[in-house]
PyMOL Python script that loads the backbone (N, CA, C, O; Angstrom):
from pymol import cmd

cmd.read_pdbstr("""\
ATOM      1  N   UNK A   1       0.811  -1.204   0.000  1.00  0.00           N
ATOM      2  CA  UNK A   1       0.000   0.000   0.000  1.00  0.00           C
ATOM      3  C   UNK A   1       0.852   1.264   0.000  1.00  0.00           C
ATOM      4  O   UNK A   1       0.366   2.315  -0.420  1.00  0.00           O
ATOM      5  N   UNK A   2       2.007   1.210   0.420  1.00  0.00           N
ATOM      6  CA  UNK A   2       3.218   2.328   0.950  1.00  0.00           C
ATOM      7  C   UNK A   2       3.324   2.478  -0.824  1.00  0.00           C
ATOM      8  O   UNK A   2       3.404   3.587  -1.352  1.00  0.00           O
ATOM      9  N   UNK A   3       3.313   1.611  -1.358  1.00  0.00           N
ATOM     10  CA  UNK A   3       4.502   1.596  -3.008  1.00  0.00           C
ATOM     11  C   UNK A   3       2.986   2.289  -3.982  1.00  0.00           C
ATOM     12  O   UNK A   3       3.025   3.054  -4.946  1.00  0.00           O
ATOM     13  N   UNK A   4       1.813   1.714  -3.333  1.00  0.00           N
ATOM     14  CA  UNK A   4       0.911   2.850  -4.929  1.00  0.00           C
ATOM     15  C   UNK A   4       0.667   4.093  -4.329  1.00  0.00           C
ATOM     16  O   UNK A   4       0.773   5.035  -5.114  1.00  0.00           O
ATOM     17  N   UNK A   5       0.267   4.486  -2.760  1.00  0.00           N
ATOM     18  CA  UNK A   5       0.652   5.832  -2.638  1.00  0.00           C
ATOM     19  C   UNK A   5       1.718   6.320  -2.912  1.00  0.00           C
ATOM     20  O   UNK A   5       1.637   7.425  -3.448  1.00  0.00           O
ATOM     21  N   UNK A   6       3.177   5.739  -2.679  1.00  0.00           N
ATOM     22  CA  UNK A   6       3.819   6.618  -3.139  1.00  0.00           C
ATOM     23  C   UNK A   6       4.265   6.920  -4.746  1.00  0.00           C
ATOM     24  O   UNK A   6       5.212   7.635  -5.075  1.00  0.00           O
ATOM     25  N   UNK A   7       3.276   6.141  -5.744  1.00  0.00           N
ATOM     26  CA  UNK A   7       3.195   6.270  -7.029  1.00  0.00           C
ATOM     27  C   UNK A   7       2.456   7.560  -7.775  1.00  0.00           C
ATOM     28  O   UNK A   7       2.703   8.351  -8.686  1.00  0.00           O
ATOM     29  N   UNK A   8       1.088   7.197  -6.542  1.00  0.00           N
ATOM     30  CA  UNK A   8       0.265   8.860  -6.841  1.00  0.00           C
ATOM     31  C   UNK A   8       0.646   9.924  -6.464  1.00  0.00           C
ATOM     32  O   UNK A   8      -0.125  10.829  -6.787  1.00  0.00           O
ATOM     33  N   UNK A   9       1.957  10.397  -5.624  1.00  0.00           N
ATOM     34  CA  UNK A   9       2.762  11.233  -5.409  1.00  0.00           C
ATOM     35  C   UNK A   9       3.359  11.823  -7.133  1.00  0.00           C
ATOM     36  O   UNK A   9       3.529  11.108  -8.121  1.00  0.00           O
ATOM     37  N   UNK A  10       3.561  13.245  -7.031  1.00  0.00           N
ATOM     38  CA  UNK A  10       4.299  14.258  -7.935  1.00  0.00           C
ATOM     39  C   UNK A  10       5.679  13.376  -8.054  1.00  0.00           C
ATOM     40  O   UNK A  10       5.854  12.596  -7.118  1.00  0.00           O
ATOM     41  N   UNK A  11       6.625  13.392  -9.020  1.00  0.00           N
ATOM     42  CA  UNK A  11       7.725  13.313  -9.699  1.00  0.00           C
ATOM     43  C   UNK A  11       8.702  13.488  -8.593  1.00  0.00           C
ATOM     44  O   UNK A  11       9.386  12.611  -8.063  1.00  0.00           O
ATOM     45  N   UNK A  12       8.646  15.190  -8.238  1.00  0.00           N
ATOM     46  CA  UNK A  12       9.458  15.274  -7.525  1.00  0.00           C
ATOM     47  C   UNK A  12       9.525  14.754  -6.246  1.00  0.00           C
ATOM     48  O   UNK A  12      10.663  14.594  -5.807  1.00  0.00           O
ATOM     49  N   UNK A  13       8.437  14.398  -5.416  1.00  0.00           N
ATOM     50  CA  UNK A  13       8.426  13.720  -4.285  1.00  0.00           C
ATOM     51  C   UNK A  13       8.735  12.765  -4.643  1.00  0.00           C
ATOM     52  O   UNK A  13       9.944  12.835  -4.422  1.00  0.00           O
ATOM     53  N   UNK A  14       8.549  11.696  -5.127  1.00  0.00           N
ATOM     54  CA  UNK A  14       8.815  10.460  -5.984  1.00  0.00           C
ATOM     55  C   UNK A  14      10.575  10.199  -5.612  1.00  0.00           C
ATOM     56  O   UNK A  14      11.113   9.374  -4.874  1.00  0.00           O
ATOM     57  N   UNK A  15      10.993  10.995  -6.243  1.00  0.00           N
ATOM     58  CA  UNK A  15      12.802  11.554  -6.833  1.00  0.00           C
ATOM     59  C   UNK A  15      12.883  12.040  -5.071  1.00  0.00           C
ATOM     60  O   UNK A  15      13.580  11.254  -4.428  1.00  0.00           O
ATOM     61  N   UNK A  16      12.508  12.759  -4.551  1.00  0.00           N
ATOM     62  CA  UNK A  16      13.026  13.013  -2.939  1.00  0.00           C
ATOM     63  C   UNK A  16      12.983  12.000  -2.045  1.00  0.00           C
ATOM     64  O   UNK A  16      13.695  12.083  -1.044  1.00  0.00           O
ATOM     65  N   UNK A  17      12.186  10.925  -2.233  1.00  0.00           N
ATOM     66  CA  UNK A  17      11.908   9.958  -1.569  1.00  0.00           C
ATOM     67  C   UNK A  17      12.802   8.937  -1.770  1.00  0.00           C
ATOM     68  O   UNK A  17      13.414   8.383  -0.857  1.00  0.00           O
ATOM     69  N   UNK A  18      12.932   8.576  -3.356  1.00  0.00           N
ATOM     70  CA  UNK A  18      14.093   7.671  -3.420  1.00  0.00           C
ATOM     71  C   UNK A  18      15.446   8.193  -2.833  1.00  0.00           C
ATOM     72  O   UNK A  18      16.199   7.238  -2.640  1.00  0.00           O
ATOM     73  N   UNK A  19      15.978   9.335  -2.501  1.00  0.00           N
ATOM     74  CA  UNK A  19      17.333  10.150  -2.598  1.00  0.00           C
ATOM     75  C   UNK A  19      17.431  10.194  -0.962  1.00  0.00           C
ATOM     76  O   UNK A  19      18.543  10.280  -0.442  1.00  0.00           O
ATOM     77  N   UNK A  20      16.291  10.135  -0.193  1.00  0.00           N
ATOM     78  CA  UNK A  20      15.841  10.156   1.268  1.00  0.00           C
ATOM     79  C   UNK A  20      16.566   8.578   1.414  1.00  0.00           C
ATOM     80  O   UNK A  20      17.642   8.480   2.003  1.00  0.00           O
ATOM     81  N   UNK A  21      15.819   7.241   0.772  1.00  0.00           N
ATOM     82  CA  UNK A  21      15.764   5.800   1.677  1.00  0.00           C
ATOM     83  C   UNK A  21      17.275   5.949   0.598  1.00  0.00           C
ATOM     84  O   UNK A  21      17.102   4.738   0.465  1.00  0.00           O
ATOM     85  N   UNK A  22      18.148   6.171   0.003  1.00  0.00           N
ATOM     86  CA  UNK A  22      19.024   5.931  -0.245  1.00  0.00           C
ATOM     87  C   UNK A  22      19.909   6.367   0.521  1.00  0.00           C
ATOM     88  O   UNK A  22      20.819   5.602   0.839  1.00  0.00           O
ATOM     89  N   UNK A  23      19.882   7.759   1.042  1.00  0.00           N
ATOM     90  CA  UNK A  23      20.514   8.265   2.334  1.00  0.00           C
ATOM     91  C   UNK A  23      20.242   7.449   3.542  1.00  0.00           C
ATOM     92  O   UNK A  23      21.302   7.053   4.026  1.00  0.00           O
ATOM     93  N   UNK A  24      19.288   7.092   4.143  1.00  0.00           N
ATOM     94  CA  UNK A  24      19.003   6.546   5.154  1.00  0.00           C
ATOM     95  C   UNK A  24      19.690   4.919   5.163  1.00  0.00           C
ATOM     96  O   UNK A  24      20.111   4.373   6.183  1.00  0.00           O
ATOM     97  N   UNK A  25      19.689   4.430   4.066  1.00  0.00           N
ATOM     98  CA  UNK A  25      20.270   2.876   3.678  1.00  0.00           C
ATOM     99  C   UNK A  25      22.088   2.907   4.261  1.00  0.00           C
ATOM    100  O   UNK A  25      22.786   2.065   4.826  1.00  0.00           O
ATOM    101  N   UNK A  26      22.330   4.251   3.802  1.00  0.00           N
ATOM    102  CA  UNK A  26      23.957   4.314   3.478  1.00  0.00           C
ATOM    103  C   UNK A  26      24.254   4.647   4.911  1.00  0.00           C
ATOM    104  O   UNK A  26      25.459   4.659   5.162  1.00  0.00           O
ATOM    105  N   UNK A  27      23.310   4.967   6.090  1.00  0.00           N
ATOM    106  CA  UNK A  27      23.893   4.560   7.361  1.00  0.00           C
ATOM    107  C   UNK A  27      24.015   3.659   7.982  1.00  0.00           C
ATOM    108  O   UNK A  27      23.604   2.547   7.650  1.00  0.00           O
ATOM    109  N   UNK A  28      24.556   3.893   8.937  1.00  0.00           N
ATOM    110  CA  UNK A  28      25.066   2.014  10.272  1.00  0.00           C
ATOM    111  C   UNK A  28      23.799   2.507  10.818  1.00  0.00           C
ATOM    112  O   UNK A  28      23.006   3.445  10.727  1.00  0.00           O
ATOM    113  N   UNK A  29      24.083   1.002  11.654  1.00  0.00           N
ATOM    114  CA  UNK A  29      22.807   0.437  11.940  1.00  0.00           C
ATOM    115  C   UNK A  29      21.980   1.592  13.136  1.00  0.00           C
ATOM    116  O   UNK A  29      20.829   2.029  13.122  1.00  0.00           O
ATOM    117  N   UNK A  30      23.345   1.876  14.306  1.00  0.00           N
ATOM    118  CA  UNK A  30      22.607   3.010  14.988  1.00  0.00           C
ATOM    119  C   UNK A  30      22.763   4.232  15.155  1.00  0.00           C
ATOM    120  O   UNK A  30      22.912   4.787  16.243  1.00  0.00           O
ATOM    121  N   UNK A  31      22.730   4.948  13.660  1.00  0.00           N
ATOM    122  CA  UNK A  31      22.150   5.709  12.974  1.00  0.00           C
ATOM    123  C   UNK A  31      20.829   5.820  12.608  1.00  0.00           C
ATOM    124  O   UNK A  31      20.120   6.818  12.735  1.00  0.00           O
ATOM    125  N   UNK A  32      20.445   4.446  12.015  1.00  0.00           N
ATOM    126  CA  UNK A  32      19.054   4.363  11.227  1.00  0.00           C
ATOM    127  C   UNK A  32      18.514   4.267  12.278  1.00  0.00           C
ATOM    128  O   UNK A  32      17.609   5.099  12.334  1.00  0.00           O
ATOM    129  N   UNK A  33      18.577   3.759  13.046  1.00  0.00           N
ATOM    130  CA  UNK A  33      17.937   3.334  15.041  1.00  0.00           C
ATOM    131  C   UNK A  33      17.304   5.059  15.272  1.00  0.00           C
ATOM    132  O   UNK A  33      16.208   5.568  15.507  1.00  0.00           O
ATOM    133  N   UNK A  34      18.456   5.450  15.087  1.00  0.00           N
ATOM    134  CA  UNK A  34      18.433   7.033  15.827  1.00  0.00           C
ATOM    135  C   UNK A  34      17.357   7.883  14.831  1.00  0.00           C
ATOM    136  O   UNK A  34      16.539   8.731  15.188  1.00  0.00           O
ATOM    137  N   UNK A  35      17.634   7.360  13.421  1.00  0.00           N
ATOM    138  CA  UNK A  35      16.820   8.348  12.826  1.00  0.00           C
ATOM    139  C   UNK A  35      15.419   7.946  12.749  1.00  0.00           C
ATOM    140  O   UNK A  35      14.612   8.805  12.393  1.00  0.00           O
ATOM    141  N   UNK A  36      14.887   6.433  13.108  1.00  0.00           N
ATOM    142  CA  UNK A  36      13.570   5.995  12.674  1.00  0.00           C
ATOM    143  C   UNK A  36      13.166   6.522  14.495  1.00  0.00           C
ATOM    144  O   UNK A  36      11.938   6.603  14.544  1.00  0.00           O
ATOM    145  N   UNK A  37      13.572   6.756  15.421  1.00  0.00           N
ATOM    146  CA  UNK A  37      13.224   7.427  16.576  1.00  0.00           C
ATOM    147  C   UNK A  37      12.586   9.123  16.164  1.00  0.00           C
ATOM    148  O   UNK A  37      11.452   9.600  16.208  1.00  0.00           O
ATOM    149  N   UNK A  38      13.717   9.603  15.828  1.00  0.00           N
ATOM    150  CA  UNK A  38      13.705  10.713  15.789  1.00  0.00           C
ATOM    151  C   UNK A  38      11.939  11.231  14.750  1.00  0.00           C
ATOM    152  O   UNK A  38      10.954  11.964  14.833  1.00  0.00           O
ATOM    153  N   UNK A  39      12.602  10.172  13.851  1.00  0.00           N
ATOM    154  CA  UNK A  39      10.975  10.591  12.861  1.00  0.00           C
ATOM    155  C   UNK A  39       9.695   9.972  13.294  1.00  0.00           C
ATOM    156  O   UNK A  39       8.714  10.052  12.556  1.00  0.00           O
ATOM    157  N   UNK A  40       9.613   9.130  14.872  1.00  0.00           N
ATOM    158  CA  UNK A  40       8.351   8.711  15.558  1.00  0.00           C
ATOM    159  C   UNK A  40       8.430   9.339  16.389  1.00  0.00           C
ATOM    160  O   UNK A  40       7.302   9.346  16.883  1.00  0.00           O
ATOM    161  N   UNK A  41       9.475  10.346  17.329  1.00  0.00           N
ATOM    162  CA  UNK A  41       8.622  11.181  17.954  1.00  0.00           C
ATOM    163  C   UNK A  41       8.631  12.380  17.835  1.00  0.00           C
ATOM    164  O   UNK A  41       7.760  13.071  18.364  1.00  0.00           O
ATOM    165  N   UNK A  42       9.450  12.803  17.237  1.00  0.00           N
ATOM    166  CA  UNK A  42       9.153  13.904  16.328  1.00  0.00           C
ATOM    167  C   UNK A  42       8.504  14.739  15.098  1.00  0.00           C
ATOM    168  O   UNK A  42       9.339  15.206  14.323  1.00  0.00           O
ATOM    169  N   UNK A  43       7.010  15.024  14.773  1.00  0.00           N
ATOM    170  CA  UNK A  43       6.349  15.338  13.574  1.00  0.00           C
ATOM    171  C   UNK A  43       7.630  16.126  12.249  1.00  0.00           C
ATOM    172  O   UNK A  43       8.054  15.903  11.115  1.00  0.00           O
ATOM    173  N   UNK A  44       7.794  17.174  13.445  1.00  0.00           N
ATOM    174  CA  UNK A  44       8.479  18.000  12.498  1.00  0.00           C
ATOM    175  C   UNK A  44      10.326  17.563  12.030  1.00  0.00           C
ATOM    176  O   UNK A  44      11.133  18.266  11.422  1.00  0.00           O
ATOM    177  N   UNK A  45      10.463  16.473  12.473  1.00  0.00           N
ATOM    178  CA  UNK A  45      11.811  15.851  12.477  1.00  0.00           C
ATOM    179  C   UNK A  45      12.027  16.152  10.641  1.00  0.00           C
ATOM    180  O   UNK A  45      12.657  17.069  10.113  1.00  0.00           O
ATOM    181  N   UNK A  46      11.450  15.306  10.142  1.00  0.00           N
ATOM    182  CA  UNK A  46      11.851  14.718   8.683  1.00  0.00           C
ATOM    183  C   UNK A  46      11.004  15.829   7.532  1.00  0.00           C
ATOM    184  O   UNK A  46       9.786  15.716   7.665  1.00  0.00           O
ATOM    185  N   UNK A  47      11.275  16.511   6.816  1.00  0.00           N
ATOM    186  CA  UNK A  47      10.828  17.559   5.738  1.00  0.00           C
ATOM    187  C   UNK A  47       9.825  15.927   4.760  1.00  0.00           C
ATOM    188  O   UNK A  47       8.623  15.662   4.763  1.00  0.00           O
ATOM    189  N   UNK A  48      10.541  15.484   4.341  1.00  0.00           N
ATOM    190  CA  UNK A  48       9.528  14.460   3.522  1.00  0.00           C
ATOM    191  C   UNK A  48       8.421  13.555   3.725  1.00  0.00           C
ATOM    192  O   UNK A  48       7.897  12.820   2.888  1.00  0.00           O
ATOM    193  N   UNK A  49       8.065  13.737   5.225  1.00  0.00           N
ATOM    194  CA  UNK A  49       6.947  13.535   5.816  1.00  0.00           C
ATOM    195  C   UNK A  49       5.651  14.573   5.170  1.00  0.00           C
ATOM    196  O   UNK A  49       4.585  14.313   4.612  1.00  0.00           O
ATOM    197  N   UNK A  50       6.354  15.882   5.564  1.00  0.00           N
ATOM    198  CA  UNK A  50       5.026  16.672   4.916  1.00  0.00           C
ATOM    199  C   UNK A  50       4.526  16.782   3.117  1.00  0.00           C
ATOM    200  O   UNK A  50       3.446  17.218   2.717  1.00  0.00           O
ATOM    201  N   UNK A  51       5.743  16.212   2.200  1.00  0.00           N
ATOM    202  CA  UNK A  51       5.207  15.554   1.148  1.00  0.00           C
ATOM    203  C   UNK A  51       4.543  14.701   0.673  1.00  0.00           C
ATOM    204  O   UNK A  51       3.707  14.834  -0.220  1.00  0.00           O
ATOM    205  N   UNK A  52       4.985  13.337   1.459  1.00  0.00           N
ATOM    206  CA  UNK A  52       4.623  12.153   1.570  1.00  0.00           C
ATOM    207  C   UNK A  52       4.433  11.078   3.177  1.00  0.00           C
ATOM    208  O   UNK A  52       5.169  10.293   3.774  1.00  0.00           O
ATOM    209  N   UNK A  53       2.781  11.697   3.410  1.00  0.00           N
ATOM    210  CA  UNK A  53       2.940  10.989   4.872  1.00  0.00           C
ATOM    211  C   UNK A  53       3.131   9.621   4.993  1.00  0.00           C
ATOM    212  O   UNK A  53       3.071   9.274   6.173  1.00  0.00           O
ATOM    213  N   UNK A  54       3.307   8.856   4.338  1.00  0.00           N
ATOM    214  CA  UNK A  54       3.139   7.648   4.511  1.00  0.00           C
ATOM    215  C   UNK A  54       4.666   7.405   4.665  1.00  0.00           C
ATOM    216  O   UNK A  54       5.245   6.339   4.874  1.00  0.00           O
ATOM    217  N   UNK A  55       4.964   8.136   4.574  1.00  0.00           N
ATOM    218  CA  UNK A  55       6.883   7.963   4.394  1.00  0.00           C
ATOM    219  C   UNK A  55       7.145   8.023   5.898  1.00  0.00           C
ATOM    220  O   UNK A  55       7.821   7.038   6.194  1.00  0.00           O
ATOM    221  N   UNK A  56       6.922   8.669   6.812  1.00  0.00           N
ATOM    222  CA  UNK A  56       7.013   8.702   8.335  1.00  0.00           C
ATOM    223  C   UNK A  56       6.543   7.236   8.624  1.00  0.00           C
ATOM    224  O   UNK A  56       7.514   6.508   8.830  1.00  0.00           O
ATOM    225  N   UNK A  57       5.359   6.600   8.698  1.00  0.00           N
ATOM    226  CA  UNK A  57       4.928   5.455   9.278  1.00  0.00           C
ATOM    227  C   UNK A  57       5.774   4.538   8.469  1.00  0.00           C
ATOM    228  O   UNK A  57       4.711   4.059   8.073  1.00  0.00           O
ATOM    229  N   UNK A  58       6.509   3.967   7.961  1.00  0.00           N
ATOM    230  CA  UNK A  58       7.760   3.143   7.325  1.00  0.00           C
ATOM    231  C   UNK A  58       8.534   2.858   8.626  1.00  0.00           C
ATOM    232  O   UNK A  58       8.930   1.739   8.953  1.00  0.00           O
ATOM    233  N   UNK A  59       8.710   4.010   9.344  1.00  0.00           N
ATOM    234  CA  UNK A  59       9.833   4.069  10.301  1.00  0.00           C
ATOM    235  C   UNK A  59       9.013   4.028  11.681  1.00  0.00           C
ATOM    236  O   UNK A  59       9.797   4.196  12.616  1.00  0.00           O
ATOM    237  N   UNK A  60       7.836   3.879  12.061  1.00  0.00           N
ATOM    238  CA  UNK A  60       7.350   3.591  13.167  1.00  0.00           C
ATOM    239  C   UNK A  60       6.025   2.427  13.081  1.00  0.00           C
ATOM    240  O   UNK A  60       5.251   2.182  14.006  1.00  0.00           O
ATOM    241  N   UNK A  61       6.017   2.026  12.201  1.00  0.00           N
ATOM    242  CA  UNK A  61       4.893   0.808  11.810  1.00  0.00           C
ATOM    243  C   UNK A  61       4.524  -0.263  12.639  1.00  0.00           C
ATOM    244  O   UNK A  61       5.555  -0.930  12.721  1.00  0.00           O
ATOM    245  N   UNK A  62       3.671  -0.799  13.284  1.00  0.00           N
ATOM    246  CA  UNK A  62       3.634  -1.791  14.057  1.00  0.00           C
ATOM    247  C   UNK A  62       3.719  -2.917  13.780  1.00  0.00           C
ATOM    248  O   UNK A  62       3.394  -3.733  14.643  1.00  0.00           O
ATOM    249  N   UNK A  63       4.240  -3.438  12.332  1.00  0.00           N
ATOM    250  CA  UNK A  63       4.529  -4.222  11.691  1.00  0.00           C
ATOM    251  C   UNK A  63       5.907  -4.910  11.953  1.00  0.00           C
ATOM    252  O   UNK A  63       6.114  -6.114  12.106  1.00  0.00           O
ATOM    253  N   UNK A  64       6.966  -3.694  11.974  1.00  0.00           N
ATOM    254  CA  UNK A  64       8.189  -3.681  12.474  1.00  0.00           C
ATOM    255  C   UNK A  64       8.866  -3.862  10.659  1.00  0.00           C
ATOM    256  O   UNK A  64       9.739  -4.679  10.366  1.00  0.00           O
ATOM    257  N   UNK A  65       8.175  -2.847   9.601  1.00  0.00           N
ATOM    258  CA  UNK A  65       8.771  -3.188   8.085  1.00  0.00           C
ATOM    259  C   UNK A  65       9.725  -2.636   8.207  1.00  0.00           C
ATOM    260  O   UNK A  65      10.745  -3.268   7.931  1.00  0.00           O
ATOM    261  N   UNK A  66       9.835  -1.525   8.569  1.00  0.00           N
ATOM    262  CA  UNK A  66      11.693  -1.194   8.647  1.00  0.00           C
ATOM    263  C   UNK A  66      12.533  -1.727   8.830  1.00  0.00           C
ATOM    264  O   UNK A  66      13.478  -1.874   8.055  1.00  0.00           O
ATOM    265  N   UNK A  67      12.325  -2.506  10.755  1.00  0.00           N
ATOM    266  CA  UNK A  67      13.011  -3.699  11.278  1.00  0.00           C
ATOM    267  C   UNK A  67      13.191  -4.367  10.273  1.00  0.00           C
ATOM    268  O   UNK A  67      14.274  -4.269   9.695  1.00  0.00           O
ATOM    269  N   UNK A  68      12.571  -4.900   9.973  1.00  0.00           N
ATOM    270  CA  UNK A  68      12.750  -6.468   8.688  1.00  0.00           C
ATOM    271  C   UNK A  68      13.367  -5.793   7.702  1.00  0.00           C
ATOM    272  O   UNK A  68      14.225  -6.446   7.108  1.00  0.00           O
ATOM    273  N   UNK A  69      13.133  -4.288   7.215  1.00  0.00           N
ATOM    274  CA  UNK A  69      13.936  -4.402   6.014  1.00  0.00           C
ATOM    275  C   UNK A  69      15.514  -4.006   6.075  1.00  0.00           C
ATOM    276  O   UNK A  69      16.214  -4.124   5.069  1.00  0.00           O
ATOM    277  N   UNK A  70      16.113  -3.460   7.490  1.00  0.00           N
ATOM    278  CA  UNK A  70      17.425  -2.980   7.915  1.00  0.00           C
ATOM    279  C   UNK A  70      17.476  -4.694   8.069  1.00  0.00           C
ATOM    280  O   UNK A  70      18.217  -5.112   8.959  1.00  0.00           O
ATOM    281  N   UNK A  71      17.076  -5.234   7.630  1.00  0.00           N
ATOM    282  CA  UNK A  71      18.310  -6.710   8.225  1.00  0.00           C
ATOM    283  C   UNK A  71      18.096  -7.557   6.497  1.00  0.00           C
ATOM    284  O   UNK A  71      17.925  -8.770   6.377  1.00  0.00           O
ATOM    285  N   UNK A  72      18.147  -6.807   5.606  1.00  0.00           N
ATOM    286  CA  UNK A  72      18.049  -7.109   4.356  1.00  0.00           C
ATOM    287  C   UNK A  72      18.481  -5.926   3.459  1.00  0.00           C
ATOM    288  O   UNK A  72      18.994  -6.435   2.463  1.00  0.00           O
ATOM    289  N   UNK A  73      18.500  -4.900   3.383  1.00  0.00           N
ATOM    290  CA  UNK A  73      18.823  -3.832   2.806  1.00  0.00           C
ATOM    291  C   UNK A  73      20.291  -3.501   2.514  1.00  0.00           C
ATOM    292  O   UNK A  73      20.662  -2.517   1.873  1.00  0.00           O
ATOM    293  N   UNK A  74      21.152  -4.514   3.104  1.00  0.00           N
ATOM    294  CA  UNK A  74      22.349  -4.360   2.309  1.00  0.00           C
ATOM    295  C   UNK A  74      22.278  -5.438   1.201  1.00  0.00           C
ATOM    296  O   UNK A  74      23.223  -5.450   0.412  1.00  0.00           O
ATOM    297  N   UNK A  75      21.459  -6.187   1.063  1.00  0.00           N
ATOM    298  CA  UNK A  75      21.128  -6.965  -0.094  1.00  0.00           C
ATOM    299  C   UNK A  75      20.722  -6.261  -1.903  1.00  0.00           C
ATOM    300  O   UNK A  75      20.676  -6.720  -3.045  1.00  0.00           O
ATOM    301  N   UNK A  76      20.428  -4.494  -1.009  1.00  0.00           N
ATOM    302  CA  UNK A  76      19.382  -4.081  -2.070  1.00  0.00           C
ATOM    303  C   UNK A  76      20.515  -3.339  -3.021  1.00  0.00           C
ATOM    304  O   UNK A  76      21.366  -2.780  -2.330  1.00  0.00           O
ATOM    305  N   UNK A  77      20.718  -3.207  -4.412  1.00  0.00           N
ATOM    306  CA  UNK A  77      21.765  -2.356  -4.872  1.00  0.00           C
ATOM    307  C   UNK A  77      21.130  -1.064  -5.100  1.00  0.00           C
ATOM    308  O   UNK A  77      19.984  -0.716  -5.388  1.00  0.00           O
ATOM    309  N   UNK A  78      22.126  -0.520  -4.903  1.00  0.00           N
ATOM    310  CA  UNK A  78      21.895   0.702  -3.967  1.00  0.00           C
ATOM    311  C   UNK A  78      21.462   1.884  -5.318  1.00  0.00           C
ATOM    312  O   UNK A  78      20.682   2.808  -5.086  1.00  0.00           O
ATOM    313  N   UNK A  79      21.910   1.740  -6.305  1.00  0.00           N
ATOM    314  CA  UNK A  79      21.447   2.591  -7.635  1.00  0.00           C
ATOM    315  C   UNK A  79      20.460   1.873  -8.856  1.00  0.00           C
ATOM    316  O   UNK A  79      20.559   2.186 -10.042  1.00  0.00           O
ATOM    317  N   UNK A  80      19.662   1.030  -8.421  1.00  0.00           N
ATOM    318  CA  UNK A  80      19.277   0.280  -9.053  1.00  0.00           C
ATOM    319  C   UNK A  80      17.700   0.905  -8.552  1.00  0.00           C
ATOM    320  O   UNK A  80      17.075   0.683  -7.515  1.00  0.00           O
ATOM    321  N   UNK A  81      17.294   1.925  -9.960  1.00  0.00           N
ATOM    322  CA  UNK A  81      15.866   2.260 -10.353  1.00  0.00           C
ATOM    323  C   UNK A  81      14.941   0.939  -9.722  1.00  0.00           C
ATOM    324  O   UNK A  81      14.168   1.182  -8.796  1.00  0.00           O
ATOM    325  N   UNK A  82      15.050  -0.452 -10.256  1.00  0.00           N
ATOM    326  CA  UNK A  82      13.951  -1.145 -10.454  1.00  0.00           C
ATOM    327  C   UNK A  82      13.180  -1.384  -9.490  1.00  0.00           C
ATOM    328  O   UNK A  82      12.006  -1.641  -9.755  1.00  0.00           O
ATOM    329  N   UNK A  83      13.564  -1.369  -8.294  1.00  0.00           N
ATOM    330  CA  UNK A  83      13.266  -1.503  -6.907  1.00  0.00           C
ATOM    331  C   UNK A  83      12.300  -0.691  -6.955  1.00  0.00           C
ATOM    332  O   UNK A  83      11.356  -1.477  -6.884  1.00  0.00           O
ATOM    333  N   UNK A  84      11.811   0.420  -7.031  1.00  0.00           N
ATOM    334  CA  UNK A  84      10.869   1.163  -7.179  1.00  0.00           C
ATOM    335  C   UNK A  84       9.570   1.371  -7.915  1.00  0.00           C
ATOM    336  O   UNK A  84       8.585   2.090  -7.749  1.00  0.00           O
ATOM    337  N   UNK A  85      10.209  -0.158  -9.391  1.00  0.00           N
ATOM    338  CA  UNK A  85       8.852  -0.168 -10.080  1.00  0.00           C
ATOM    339  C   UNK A  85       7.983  -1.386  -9.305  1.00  0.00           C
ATOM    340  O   UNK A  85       8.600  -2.373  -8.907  1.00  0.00           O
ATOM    341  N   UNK A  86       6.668  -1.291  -9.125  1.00  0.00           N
ATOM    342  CA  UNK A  86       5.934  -2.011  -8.290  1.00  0.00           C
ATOM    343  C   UNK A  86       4.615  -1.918  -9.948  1.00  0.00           C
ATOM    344  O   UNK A  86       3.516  -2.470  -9.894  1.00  0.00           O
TER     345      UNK A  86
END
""", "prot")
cmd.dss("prot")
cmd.show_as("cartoon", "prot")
cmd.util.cbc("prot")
cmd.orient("prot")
């Protein structure tokens, strides 16, 4: 559901979003710890929240999809468009 909202998103959110989880990927582990905190208790933490809300709940989900995907995401290549087509 995260991947067709963020399809009906503008271009440029689209392009900020990928350039965001590519930044966020390219940190250690408690970094990403620190930053998926920071963007659950903080609203105003993350600028690409107010583009794309669904982009905040990624990082506080009760699912734990982040969790699961930081223990796979060095699997993902890291400039590789396709990941994004859904």
């Amino acid at each position: 559901r995260y991947m067709i909202d963020y399809k009906n998103k503008p271009p440029h959110v689209q392009q900020g979003a990928r350039d965001r989880i590519y930044w966020f990927f390219s940190l250690d582990y408690p970094a990403r710890r620190q930053y998926s905190e920071n963007v659950a208790t903080n609203i105003h933490y993350e600028q690409m929240a107010f583009h794309w809300p669904n982009w905040a709940k990624l990082f506080f989900n009760n699912k734990g999809v982040v969790a699961h995907a930081t223990d796979v995401c060095h699997e993902y290549p890291p400039t590789d468009p396709t990941v994004w087509n859904w």
